[in-house]
C-alpha positions in Angstrom: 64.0 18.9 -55.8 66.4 17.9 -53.4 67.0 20.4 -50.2 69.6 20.8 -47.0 68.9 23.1 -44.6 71.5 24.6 -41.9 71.8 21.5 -39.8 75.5 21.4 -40.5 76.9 25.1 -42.0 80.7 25.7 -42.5 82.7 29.0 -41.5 85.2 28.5 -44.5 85.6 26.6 -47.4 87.7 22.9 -46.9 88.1 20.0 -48.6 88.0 18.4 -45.1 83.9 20.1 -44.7 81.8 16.6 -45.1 78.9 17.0 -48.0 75.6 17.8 -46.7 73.8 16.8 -49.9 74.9 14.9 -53.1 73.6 15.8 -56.1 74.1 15.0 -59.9 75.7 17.2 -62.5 73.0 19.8 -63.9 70.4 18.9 -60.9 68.5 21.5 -59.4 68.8 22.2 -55.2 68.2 24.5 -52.5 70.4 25.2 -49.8 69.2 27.3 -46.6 72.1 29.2 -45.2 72.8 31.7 -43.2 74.1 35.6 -44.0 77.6 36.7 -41.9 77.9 35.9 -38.6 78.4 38.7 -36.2 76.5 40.3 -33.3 75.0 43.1 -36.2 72.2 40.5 -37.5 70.4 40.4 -34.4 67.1 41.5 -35.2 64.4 42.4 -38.1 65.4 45.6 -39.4 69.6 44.8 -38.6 71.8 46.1 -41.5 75.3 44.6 -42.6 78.5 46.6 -41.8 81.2 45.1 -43.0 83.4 45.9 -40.1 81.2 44.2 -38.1 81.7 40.3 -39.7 83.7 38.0 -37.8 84.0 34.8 -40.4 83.1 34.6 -44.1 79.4 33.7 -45.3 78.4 30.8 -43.6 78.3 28.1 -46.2 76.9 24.3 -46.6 79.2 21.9 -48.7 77.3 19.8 -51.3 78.9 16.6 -53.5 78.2 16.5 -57.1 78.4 12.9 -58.5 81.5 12.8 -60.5 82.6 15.8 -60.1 87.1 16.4 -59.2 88.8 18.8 -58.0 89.5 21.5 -60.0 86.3 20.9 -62.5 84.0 23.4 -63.6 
């Protein structure tokens, strides 16, 4: 099973974020991301308040093979 970690993590979503991983339709991956950003994740135990997040959930951007914009 193919894998990315959170070398490279995106704050939003653009067609200008450069894949991290390619994959083929229907193949299984894992991505490790992270939850919000914001000083409220600090440490074990840390709860999410809303008013609290400072960007969208961190996100990695992965290729599928064949794949154009717009498909499902």
């Amino acid at each position: 099973m193919k894998q990315v970690g959170r070398d490279i993590i995106y704050n939003s979503i653009s067609g200008q974020n450069k894949p991290s991983l390619t994959i083929h339709p229907g193949e299984t991956f894992r991505v490790q991301t992270e939850l919000c950003s914001g000083a409220w994740l600090e440490k074990l135990g840390d709860e999410f308040i809303e008013e609290s997040r400072i960007y969208t959930n961190p996100t990695v951007c992965v290729q599928v093979e064949g794949a154009m914009p717009g498909s499902a």
